[in-house]
C-alpha positions, -999 to +999 in steps of 0.1 A: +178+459-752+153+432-756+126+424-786+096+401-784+078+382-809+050+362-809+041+323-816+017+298-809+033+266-792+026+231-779+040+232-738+057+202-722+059+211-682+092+202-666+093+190-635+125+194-611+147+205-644+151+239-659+167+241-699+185+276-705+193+289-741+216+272-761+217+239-737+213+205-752+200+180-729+179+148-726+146+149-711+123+115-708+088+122-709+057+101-696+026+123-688+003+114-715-008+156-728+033+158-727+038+133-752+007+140-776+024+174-776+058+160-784+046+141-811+022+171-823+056+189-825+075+160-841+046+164-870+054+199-873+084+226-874+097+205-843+098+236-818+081+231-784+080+258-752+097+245-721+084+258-691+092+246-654+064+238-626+066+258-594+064+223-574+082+189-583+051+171-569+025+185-589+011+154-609-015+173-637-004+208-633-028+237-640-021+274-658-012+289-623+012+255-616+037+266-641+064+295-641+053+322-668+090+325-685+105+296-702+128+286-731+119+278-769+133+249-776+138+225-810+135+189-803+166+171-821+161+137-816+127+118-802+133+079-792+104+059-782+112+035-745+100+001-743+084+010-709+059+036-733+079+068-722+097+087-746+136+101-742+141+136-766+168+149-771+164+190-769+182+220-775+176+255-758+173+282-782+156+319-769+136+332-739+102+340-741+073+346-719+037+325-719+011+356-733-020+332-729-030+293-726-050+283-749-079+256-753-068+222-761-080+192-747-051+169-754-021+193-747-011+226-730-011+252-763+003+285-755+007+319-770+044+332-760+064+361-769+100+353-777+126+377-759+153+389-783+186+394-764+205+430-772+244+407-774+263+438-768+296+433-758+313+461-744+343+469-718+318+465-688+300+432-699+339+420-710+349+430-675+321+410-656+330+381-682+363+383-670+349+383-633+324+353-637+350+329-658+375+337-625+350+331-602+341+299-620+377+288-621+377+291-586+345+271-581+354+244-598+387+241-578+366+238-544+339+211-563+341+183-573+311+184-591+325+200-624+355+187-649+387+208-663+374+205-695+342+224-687+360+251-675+380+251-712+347+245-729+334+273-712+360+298-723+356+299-751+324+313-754+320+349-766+287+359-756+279+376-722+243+359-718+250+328-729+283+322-710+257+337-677+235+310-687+260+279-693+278+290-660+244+286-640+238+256-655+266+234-642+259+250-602+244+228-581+213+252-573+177+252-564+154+252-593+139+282-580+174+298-580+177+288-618+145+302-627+154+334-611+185+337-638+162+324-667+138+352-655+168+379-654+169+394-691+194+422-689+227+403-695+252+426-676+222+422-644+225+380-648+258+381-650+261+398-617+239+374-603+260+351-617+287+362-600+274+368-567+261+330-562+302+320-574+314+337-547+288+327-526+288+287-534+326+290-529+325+304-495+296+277-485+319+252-500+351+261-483+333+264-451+321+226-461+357+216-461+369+232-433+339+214-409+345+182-429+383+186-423+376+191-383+346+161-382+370+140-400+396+143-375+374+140-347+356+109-365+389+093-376+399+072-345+360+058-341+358+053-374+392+032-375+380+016-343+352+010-357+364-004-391+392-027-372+365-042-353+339-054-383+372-064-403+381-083-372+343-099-366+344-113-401+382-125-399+365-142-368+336-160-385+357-168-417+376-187-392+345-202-380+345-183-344+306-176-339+307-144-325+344-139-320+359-113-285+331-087-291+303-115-281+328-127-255+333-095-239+301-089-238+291-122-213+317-117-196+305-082-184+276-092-179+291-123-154+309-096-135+279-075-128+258-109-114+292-121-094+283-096-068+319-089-060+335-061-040+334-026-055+374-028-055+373-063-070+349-055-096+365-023-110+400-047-110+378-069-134+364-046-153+398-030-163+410-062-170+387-070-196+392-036-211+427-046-215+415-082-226+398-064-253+424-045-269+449-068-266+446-099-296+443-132-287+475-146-308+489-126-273+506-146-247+494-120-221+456-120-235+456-160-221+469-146-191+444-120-183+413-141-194+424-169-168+426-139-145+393-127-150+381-164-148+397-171-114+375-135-100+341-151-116+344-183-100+359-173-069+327-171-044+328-133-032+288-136-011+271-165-017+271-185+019+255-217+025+229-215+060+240-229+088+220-259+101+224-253+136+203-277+154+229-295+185+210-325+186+211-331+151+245-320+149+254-345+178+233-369+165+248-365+126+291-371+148+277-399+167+267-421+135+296-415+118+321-416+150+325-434+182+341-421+211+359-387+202+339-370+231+363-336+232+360-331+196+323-332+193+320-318+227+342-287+212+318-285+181+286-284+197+304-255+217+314-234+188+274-240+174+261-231+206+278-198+205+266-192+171+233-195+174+238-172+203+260-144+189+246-150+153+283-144+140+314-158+152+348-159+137+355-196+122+375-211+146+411-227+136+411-263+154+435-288+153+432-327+154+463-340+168+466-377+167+480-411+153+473-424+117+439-442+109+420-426+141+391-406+121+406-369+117+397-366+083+367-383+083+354-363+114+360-334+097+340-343+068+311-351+096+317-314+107+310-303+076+277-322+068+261-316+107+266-280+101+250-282+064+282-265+049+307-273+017+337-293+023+367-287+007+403-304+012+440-295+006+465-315+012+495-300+030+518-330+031+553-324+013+544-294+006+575-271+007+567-238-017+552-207-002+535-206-037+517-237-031+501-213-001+500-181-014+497-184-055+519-171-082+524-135-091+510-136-124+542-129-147+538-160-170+511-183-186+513-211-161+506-187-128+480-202-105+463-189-072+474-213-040+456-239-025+438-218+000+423-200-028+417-232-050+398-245-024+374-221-024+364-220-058+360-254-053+339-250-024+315-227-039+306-204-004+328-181+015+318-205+047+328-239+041+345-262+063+383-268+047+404-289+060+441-286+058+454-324+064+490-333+073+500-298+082+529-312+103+541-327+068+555-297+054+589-286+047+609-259+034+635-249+013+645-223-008+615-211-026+601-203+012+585-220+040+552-225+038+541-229+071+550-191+074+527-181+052+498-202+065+501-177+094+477-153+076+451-176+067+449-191+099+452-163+124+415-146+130+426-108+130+440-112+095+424-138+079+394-113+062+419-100+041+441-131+029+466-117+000+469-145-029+498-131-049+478-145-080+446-125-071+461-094-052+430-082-038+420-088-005+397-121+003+380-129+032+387-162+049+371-150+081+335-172+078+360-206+070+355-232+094+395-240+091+404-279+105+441-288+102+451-321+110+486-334+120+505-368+139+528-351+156+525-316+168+562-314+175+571-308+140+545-272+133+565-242+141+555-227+172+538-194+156+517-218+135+511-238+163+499-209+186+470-193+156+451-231+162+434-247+193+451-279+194+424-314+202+445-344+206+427-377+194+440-406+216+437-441+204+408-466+209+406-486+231+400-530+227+362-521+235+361-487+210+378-508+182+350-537+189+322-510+185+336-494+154+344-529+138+312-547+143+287-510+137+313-496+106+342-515+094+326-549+087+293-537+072+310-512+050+335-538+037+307-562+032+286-541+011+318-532-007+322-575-015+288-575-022+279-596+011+253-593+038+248-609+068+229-640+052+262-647+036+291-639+058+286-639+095+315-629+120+315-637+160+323-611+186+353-630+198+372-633+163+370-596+161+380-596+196+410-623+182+418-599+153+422-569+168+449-586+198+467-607+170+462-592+138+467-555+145+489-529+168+481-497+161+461-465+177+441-461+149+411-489+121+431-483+095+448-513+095+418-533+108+399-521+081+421-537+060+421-571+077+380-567+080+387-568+036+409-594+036+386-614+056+357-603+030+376-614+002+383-649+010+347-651+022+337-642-016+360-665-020+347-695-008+311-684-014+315-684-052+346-706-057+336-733-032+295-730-038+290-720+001+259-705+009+269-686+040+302-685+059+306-681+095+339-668+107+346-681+142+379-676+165+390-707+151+385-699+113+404-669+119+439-685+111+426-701+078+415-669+067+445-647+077+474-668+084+494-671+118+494-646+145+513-615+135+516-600+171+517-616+206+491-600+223+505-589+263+538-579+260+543-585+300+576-601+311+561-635+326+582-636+358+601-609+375+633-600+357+664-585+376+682-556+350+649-550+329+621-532+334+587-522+315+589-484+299+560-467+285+562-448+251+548-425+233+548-425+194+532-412+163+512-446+161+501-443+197+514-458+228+537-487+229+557-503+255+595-502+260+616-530+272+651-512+291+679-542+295+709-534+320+740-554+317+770-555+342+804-567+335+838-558+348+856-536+330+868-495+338+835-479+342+826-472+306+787-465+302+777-483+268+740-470+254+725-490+227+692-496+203+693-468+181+687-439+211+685-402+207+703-377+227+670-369+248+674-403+258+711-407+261+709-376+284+683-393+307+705-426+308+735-401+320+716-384+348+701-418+358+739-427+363+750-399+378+720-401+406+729-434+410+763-427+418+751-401+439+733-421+460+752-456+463+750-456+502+713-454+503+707-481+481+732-505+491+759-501+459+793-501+463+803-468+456+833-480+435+809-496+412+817-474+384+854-479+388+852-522+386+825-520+360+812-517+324+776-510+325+754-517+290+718-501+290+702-513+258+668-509+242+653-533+220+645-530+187+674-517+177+662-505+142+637-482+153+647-444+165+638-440+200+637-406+219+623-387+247+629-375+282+602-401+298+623-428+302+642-415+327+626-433+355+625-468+340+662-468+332+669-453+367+651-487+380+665-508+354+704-499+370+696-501+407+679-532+399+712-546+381+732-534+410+716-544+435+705-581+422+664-568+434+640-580+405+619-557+385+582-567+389+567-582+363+533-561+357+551-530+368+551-506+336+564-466+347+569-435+326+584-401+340+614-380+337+644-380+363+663-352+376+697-351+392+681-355+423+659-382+419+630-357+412+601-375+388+590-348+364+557-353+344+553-365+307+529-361+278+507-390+263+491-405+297+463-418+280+480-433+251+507-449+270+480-464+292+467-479+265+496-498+257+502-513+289+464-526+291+466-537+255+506-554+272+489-568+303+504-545+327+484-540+359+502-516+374+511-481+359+537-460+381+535-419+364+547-384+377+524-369+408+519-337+384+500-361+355+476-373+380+449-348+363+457-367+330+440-397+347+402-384+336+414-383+303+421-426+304+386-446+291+365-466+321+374-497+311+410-492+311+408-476+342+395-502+364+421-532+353+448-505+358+465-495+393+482-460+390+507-450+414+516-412+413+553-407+426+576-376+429+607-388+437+627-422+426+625-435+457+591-440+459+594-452+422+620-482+439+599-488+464+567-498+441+588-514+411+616-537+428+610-566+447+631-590+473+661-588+492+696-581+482+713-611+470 
């Protein structure tokens, strides 16, 4: 059982902080009444009453602010702060319980009665010691809050209340809790309570591990994640990389939300620069995949230029930059028309066939700016890799998309005009044939989803205006050939090369040699004189180039020789280029028996074709010389044979083949000459050896024979024409059947040409020879 006793005592209020019997602890004190009645205490017995405040925020607590049971307390040691507070050093010694307050202005003063604690120590109060130290044990095992050594330091006591009282003062418990025990007097009762918050603190703090063992677990791959990534931002800016992948990826999403791309395409992308992410950039792969993603930003996936469609601008946009090529522009202001009509078309695949230096390129360039779309070029010639077409799969650093799809990043809009130039230049071998796999691109029912091995997804070509170009149309592959509407660009004529001389070549070489026309000044008839003598070809190129010559050595002589102006007349023309290069009219200048005038078709244009017949005795052998292909050997053959077949009619000796070597030769013996349409010309060429009848001199003929003597028609009526105007032919003998070719042939070749359609040899005979037999 419990005595009391009473005393008269100073108060310090504690706030937050409860003192049991027999504790030692350190308390700093700053309220002002709390340290008068410190140092009222220091002056005195040193014994002071502790008391706690019901609330922790209570500034200047009152009589009813403070908990009615406290401890007695004698103050060991008093140390004076420099900030004015004081630090004591106390130590607990009995209960007791606040009788009354009394008056004092400077400090609480309170009457208390001290509680004397019956320390009876019998088998029950041993057994709940026993139970509490256990329980203890066990706590401290869970917490880490409380050492080893004050588990042994706590063993050792003996008495039931005190060891209640040191236990509840290491446990981590409200002060409201702690009061509670203070406030418990019967020791075997506080040691129950003791007890009970052990067992109860224990389960609260095994239940504490168990959810901090599960959030761990579920934390622990974020948290790495997490970790990794802010070691790896400041590895990054050590390094002196501003914002390292994270600020990377970050743009880059936000690049492939704004690219407007296919839902497909865009998920593609976005996985990719998930794996991007993960993957470190030492990685030979992550180089590979961020050139990926690169390729799918710039690609253009919507954005499409407006199409200017206006046909007399258009017209009047081809016409400044082009003279003559009436079929091409004729075919563009037809595709336009339709547009504007239908208001979508599929681009249409053209083809400009023709020689060198005629404008294809160029006039596709003019295409591009009348219909106010990009222009993009790829080169096709010696190309001979279908990866040059289609792109590389992307197994290694250096992968690339193909040309097609390089082109249109550099063209910026899924409708530009592209041009594929020299598309009868490529070749294959054994890493595949790339015309093959131009088949896609340009065929209109599969071009909206072209397959670039490099980007794998589908891309749509559909809205490409695609323009190939090509010199010979013999060489594309047939399927090739079929996908694209083939436009043949003749050559010019004298009067179309005069026009594009005097109204393009000569200013734009002039402004080029920084002249005008106040210092150099050419006359119609030395351009007249240069083209006949300087040039042979179908296309300016070559012109051009004498137009620059001419330039130069007018700079010349402007700034070497002081002129002021020069003025290039048909005489001056040899002092500024030298002789002649080419006799102009190739046309035999008197009636020739064993030769007559062939027309030819080449990849430079049209050119005329001398055929020289020979007859000698000998046993019949037919000699064939000047560098002839089969085709043409073939037609010499069946010339020979009809011959033969016919001696009666025209007045051979049918033995002729038995008493006689015959020589057909072909000048220009280093130059490879082939084709079916000379056929006719040697056919006249033989009978005009054999039977001692001259060949006409301004006669010039094209066709193919047959054994019968049947003319068959030939390709190239207009470029061949041209030849024999530019030769000074005046008479052109071709197949019936190429009659309707005859439109195609410019007016003023035309009218200083006679055409004579045949269908059979002897009509051909008729026309070409001339006398009696001799």
């Amino acid at each position: 059982m419990a005595s009391h006793k009473s005393r008269t005592l100073p108060l310090l209020p504690l706030r937050g902080l409860l003192v049991y019997p027999s504790m030692v602890i350190h308390l700093d004190v700053g309220r002002e009444k709390s340290v008068q009645a410190l140092e009222t205490v220091m002056m005195g017995d040193q014994h002071i009453f502790l008391a706690t405040q019901k609330e922790v925020s209570t500034e200047e607590p009152m009589q009813e602010d403070i908990y009615e049971i406290g401890t007695l307390a004698k103050v060991k040691q008093m140390l004076k702060l420099p900030n004015g507070t004081l630090r004591v050093l106390v130590e607990g010694v009995q209960r007791g319980e606040i009788n009354t307050f009394l008056e004092n202005e400077n400090y609480f003063e309170v009457d208390i009665d001290l509680v004397e604690e019956a320390e009876r120590k019998g088998i029950e109060e041993q057994a709940l010691m026993r139970t509490a130290l256990q329980a203890f044990e066990q706590y401290i095992k869970v917490s880490n809050k409380v050492t080893n050594e004050t588990l042994a330091s706590v063993q050792d006591i003996e008495e039931p209340g005190r060891l209640a009282d040191v236990i509840a003062s290491h446990l981590s418990l409200r002060v409201r809790e702690k009061q509670e025990i203070l406030e418990t007097i019967d020791v075997k009762e506080r040691l129950n309570n003791v007890i009970k918050i052990l067992n109860n603190e224990k389960e609260v703090l095994d239940l504490e591990k168990k959810i901090g063992q599960r959030v761990k677990q579920s934390m622990e791959k974020t948290q790495k994640e997490y970790y990794l990534r802010e070691q790896m931002k400041a590895i990054q800016q050590e390094l002196g990389e501003k914002e390292g992948k994270s600020g990377e990826i970050e743009t880059l999403t936000e690049k492939i939300e704004e690219a407007n791309m296919p839902e497909n395409v865009k998920e593609i992308a976005l996985k990719e620069l998930n794996r991007y992410e993960k993957i470190p950039a030492s990685s030979a792969e992550s180089s590979v995949i961020r050139n990926y993603i690169d390729w799918l930003l710039n690609l253009p996936w919507s954005k499409e230029t407006e199409d200017h469609i206006d046909l007399h601008h258009t017209e009047n946009i081809l016409n400044e930059d082009h003279y003559g090529l009436d079929k091409v522009k004729e075919r563009v202001l037809e595709y336009l028309a339709v547009q504007q009509l239908t208001k979508s078309i599929k681009g249409p695949i053209l083809c400009l066939a023709g020689p060198p230096g005629v404008g294809k390129t160029s006039l596709a360039r003019s295409i591009a700016k009348a219909l106010n779309r990009n222009f993009v070029r790829a080169s096709l010639g010696g190309v001979r890799d279908e990866a040059e077409i289609r792109g590389h799969r992307r197994t290694y650093v250096g992968a690339m998309p193909g040309r097609i799809i390089q082109g249109m990043k550099k063209a910026g809009s899924i409708n530009p005009v592209f041009l594929l130039d020299e598309i009868d230049k490529m070749s294959n071998d054994f890493r595949g044939d790339p015309s093959a796999a131009l088949l896609e691109v340009l065929d209109p029912e599969q071009n909206h989803t072209f397959s670039d091995h490099y980007i794998e997804e589908p891309y749509d070509l559909s809205k490409v205006m695609f323009i190939a170009t090509a010199n010979n149309i013999g060489t594309i592959p047939g399927p090739l050939l079929d996908r694209m509407e083939v436009i043949t660009i003749p050559g010019y004529t004298e009067v179309e090369k005069v026009h594009i001389a005097k109204e393009h070549l000569i200013p734009k070489q002039m402004k080029e040699h920084g002249l005008d026309k106040g210092k150099l000044q050419i006359r119609d008839e030395s351009i007249i004189k240069l083209i006949r003598y300087y040039t042979r070809e179908a296309g300016v190129r070559n012109l051009e180039r004498q137009a620059a010559a001419v330039c130069r050595k007018a700079a010349k002589q402007i700034v070497g020789e002081e002129q002021k102006r020069v003025i290039l007349t048909e005489n001056k023309l040899e002092d500024f280029l030298g002789k002649p290069k080419f006799r102009y009219g190739q046309a035999e200048e008197q009636d020739q028996v064993g030769a007559a005038t062939g027309l030819a078709y080449t990849t430079a244009g049209g050119d005329t074709l001398s055929i020289e017949v020979s007859i000698y005795p000998g046993k019949g052998k037919l000699i064939l010389t000047g560098k002839l292909g089969d085709v043409m050997k073939e037609s010499a053959q069946a010339a020979f044979s009809y011959i033969r077949s016919r001696s009666e009619e025209l007045n051979i000796d049918p033995d002729f083949h038995e008493k006689n070597d015959i020589h057909i030769h072909v000048p220009e013996g280093a130059t490879p000459k082939d084709g079916p349409s000379a056929g006719i010309t040697m056919a006249t060429a033989l009978v005009s050896a054999l039977t001692g009848n001259a060949v006409r001199k301004e006669v010039g003929m094209t066709g193919e024979i047959t054994l019968r003597g049947r003319v068959l028609p030939i390709g190239g009526l207009k470029e061949k024409s041209l030849s024999a105007h530019r030769a000074g032919l005046t008479t052109i003998i071709l197949p019936k059947e190429n009659e309707k070719d005859l439109d195609d042939i410019p007016e003023s070749v035309r009218k200083d040409l006679t055409f004579i359609a045949v269908s059979h040899l002897d009509e051909v005979l008729k026309h070409a020879l001339v006398g009696e037999k001799k």
